[in-house]
DRENPAFI-661526 format. One record per atom (N, C-alpha, C, O): residue in one letter; chain; atom name; x, y, z. Coordinates in steps of 0.1 Angstrom, whole numbers, padded with zeros to 4 digits. Atoms other than C-alpha are relative to their C-alpha. Last residue first. Layout:
% residues N
+--------+------+------+-------+-------+-------+
: badren : mivo : pami :    xx :    yy :    zz :
+--------+------+------+-------+-------+-------+
:      A :    A :   CA :     X :     Y :     Z :
...
+--------+------+------+-------+-------+-------+
% end
This chain:
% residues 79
+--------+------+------+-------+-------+-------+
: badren : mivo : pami :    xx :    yy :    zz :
+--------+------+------+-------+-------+-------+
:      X :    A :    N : -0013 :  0003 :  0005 :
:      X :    A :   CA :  0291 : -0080 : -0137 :
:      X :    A :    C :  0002 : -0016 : -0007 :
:      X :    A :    O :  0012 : -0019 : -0011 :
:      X :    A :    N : -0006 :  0011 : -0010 :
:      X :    A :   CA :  0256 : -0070 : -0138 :
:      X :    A :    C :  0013 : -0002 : -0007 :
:      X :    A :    O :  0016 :  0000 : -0019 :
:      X :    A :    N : -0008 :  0011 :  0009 :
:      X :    A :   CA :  0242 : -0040 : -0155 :
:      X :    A :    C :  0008 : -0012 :  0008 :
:      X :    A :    O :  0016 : -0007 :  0015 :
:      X :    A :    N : -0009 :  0007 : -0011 :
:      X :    A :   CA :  0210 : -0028 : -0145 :
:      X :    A :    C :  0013 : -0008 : -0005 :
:      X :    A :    O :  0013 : -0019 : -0012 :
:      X :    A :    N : -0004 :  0010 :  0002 :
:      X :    A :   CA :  0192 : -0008 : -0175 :
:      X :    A :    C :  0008 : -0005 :  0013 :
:      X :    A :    O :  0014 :  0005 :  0017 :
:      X :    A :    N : -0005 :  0006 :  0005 :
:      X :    A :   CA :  0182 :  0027 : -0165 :
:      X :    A :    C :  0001 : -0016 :  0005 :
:      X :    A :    O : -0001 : -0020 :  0016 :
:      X :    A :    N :  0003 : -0003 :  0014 :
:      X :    A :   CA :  0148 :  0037 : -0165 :
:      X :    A :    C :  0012 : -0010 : -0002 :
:      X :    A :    O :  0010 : -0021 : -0007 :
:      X :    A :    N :  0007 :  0012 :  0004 :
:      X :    A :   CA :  0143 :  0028 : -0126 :
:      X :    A :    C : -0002 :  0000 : -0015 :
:      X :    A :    O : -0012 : -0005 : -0019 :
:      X :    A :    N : -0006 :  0013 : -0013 :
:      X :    A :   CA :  0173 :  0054 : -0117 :
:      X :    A :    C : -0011 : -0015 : -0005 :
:      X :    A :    O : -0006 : -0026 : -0007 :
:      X :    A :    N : -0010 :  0005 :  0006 :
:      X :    A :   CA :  0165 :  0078 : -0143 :
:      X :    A :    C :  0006 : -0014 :  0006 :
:      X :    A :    O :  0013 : -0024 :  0002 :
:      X :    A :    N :  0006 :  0004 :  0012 :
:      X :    A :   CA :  0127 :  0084 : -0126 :
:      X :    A :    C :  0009 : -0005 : -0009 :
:      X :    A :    O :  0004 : -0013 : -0016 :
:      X :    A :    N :  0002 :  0008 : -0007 :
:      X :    A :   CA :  0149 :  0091 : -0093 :
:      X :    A :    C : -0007 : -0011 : -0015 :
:      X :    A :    O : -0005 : -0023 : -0018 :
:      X :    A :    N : -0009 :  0004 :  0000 :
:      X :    A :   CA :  0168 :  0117 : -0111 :
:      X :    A :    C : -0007 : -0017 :  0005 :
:      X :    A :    O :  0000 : -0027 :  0002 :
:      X :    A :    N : -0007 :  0005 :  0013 :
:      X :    A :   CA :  0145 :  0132 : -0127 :
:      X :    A :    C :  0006 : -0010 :  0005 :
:      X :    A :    O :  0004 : -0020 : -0001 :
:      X :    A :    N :  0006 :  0005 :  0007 :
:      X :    A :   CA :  0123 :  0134 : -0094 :
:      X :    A :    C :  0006 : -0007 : -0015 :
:      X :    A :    O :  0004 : -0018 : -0020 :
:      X :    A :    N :  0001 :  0015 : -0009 :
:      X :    A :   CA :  0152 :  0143 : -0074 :
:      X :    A :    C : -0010 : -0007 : -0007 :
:      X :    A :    O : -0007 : -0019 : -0009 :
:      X :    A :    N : -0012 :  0005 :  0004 :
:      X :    A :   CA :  0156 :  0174 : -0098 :
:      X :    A :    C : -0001 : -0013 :  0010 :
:      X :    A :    O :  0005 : -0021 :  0003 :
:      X :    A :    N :  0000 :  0003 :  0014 :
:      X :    A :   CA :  0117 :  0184 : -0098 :
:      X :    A :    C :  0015 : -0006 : -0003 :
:      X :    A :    O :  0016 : -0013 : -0014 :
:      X :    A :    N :  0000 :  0009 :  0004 :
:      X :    A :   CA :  0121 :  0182 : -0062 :
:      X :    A :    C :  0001 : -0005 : -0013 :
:      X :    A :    O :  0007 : -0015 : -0016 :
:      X :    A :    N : -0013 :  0011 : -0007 :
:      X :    A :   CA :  0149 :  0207 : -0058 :
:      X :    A :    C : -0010 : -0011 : -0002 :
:      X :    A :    O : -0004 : -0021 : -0008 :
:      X :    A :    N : -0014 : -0003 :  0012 :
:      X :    A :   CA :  0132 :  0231 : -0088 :
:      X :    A :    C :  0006 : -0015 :  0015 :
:      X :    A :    O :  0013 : -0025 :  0012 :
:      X :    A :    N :  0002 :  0009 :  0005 :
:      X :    A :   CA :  0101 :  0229 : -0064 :
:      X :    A :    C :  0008 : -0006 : -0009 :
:      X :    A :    O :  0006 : -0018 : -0012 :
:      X :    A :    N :  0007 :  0012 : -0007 :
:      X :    A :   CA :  0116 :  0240 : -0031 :
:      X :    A :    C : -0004 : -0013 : -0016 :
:      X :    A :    O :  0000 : -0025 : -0017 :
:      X :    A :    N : -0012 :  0005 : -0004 :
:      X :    A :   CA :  0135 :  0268 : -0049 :
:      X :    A :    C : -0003 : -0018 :  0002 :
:      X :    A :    O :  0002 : -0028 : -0003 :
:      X :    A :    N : -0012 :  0007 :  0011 :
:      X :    A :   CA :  0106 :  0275 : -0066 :
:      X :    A :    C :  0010 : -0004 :  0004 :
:      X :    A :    O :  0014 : -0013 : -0003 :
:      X :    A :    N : -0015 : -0007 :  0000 :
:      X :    A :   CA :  0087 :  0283 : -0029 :
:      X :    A :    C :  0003 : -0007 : -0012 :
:      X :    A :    O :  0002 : -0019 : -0010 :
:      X :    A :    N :  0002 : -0015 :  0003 :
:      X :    A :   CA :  0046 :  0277 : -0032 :
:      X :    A :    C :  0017 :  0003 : -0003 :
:      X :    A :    O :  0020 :  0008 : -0014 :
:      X :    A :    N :  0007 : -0004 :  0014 :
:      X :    A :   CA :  0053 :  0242 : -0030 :
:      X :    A :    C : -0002 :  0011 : -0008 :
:      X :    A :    O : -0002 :  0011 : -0020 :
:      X :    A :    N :  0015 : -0010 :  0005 :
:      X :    A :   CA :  0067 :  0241 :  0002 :
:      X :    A :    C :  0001 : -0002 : -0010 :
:      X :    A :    O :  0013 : -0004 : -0014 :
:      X :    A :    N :  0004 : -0015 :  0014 :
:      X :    A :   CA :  0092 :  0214 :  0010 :
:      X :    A :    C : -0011 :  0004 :  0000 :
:      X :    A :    O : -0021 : -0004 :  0001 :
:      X :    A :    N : -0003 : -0010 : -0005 :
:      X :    A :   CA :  0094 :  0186 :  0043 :
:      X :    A :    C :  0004 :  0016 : -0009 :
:      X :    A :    O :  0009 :  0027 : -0004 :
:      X :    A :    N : -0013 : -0001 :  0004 :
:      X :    A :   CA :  0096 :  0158 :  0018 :
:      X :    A :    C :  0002 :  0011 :  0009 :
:      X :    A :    O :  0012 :  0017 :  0005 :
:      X :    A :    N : -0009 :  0013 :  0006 :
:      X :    A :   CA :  0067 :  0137 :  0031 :
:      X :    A :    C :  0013 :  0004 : -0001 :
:      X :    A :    O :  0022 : -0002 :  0004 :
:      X :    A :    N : -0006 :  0005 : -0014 :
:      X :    A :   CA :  0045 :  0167 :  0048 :
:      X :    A :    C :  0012 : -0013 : -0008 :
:      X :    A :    O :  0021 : -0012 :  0000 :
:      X :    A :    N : -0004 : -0006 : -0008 :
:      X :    A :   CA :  0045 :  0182 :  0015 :
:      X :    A :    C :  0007 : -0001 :  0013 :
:      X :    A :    O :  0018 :  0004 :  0018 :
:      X :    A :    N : -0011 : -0002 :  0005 :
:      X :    A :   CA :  0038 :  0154 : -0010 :
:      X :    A :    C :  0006 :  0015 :  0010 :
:      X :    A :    O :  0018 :  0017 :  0007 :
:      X :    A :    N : -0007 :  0015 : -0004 :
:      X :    A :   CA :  0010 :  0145 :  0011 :
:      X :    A :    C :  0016 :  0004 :  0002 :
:      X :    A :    O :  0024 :  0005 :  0011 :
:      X :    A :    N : -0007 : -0002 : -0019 :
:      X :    A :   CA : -0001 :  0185 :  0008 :
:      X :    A :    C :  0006 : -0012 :  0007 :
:      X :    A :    O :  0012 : -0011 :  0018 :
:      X :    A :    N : -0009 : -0011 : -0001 :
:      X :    A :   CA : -0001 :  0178 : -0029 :
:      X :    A :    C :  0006 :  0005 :  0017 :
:      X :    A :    O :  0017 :  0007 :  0023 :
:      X :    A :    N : -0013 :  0006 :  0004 :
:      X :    A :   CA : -0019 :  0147 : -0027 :
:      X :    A :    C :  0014 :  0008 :  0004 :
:      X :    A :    O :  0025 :  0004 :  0010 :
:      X :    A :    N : -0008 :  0005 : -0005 :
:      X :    A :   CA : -0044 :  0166 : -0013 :
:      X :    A :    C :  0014 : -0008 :  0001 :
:      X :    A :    O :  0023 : -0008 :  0009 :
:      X :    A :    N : -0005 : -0011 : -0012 :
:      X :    A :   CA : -0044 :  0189 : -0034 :
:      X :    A :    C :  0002 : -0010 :  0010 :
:      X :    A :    O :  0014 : -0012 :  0013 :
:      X :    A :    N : -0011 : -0008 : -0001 :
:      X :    A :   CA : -0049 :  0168 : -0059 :
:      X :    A :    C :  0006 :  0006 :  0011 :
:      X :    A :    O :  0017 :  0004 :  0015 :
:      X :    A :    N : -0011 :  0013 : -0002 :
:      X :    A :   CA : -0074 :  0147 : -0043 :
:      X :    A :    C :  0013 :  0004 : -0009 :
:      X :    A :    O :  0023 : -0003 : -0007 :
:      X :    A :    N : -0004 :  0002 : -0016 :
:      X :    A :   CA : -0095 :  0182 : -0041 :
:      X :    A :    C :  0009 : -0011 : -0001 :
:      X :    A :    O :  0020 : -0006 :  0001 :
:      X :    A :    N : -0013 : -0010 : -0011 :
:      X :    A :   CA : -0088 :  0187 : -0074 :
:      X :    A :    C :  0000 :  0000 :  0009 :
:      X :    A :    O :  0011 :  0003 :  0014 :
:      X :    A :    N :  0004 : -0017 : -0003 :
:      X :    A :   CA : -0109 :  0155 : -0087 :
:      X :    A :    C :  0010 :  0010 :  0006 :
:      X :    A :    O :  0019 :  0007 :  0014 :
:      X :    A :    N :  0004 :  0000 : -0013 :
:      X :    A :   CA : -0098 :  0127 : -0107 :
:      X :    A :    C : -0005 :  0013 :  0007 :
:      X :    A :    O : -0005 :  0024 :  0001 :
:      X :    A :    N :  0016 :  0004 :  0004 :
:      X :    A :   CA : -0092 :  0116 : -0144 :
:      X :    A :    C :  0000 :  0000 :  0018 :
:      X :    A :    O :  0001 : -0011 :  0024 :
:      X :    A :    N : -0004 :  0012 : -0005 :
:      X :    A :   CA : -0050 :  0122 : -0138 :
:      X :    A :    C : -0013 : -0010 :  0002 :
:      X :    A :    O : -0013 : -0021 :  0005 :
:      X :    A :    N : -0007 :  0011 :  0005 :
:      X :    A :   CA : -0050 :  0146 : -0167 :
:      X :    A :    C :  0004 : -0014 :  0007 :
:      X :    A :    O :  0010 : -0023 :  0002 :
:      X :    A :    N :  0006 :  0007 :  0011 :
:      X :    A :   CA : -0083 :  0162 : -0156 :
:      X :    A :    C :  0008 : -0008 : -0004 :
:      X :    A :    O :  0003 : -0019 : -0008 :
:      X :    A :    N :  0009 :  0008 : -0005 :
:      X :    A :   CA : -0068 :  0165 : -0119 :
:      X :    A :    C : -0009 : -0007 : -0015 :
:      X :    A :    O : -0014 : -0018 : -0016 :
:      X :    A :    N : -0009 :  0007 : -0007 :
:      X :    A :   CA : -0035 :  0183 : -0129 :
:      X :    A :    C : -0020 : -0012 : -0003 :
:      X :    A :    O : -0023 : -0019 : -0013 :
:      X :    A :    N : -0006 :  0008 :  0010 :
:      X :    A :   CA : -0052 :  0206 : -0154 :
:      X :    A :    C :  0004 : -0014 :  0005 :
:      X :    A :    O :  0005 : -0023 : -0003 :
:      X :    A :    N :  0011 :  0001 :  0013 :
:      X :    A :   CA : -0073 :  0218 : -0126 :
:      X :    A :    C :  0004 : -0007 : -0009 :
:      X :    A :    O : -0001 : -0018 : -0009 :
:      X :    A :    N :  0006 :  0012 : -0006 :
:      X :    A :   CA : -0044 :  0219 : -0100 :
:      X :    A :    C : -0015 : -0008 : -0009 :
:      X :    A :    O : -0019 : -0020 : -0009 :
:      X :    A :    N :  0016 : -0004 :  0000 :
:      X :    A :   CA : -0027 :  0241 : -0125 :
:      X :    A :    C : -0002 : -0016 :  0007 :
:      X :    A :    O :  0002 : -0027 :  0004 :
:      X :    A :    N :  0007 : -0001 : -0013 :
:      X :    A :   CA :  0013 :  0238 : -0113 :
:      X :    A :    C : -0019 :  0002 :  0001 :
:      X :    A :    O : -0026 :  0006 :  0011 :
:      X :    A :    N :  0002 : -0011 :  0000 :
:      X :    A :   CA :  0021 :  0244 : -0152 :
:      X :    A :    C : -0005 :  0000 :  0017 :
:      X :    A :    O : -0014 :  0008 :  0020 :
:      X :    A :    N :  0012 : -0011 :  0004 :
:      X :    A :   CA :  0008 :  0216 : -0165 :
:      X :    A :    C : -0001 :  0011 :  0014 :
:      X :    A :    O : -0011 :  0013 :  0021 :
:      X :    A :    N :  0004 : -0004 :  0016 :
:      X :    A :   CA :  0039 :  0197 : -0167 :
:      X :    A :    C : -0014 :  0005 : -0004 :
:      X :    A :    O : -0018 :  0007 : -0016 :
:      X :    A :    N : -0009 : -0007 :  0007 :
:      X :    A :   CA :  0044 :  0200 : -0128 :
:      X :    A :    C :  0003 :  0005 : -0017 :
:      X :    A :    O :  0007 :  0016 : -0021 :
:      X :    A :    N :  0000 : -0016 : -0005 :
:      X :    A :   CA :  0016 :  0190 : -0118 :
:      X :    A :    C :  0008 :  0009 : -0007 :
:      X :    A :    O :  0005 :  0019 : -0014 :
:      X :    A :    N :  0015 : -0007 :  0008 :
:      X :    A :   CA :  0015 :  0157 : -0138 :
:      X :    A :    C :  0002 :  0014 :  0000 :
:      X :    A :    O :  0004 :  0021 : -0009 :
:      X :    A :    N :  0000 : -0001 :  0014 :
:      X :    A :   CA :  0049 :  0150 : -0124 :
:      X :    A :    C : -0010 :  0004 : -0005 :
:      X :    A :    O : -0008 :  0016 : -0010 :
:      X :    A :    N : -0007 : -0014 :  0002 :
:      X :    A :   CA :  0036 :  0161 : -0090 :
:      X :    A :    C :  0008 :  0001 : -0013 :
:      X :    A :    O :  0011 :  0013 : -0017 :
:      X :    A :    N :  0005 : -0011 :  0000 :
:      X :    A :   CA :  0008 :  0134 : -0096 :
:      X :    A :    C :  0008 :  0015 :  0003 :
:      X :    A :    O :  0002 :  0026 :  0000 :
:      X :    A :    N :  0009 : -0001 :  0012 :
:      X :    A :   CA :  0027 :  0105 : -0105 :
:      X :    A :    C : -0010 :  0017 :  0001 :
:      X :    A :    O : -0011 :  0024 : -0009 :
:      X :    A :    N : -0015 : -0002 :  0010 :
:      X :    A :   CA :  0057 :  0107 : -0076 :
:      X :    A :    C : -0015 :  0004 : -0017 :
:      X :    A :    O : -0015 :  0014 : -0025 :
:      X :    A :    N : -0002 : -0011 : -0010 :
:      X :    A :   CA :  0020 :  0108 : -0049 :
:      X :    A :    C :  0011 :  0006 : -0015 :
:      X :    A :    O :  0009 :  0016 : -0021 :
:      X :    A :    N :  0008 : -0012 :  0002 :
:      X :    A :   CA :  0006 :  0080 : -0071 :
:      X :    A :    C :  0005 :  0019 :  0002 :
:      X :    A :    O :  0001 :  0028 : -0004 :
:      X :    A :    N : -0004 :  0003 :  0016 :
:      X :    A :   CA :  0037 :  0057 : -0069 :
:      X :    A :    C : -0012 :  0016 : -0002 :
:      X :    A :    O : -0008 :  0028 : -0005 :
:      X :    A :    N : -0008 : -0007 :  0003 :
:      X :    A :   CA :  0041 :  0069 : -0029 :
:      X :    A :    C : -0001 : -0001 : -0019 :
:      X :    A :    O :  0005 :  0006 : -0027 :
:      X :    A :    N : -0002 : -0013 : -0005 :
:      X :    A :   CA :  0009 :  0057 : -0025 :
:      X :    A :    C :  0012 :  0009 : -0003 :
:      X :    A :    O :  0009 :  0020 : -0007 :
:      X :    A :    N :  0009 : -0007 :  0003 :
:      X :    A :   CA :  0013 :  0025 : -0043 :
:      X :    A :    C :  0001 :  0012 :  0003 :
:      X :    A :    O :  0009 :  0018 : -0003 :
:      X :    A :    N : -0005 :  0001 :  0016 :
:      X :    A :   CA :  0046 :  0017 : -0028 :
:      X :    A :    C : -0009 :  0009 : -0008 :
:      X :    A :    O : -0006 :  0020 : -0011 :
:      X :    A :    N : -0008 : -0017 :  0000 :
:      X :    A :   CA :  0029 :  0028 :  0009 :
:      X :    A :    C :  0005 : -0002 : -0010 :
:      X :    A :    O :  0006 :  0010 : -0013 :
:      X :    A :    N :  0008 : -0012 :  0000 :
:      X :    A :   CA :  0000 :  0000 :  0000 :
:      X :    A :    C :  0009 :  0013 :  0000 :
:      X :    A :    O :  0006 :  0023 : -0007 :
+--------+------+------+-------+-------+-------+
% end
């Protein structure tokens, strides 16, 4: 269940983020309502200890996000 949750939570501030922080856009492209945005959003708050409102804040997830999303992209290479 916290896999899930966290899958949703990483899924919905990607969303967010490519439309522009609109909680509106966010919720049609995830087929749900803006309140469960938001909430989400305040999930994703208490979780990483960042504001939302601050760029600095979002700019540092948005880079752990790439980074974390490159991490299960790339290939594993065994010796």
């Amino acid at each position: 269940m916290a896999r899930r949750c966290g899958e949703h939570l990483f899924e919905t501030f990607r969303v967010w983020q490519e439309n522009d922080g609109s909680v509106r856009a966010t919720a049609q492209a995830l087929i749900c309502q803006p309140n469960t945005v938001r909430y989400r959003l305040r999930r994703i708050e208490q979780r990483t200890g960042r504001s939302l409102p601050r760029p600095r804040e979002i700019a540092e997830l948005c880079l752990a996000c790439e980074v974390q999303r490159h991490r299960y992209l790339r290939p594993k290479k065994w010796p």
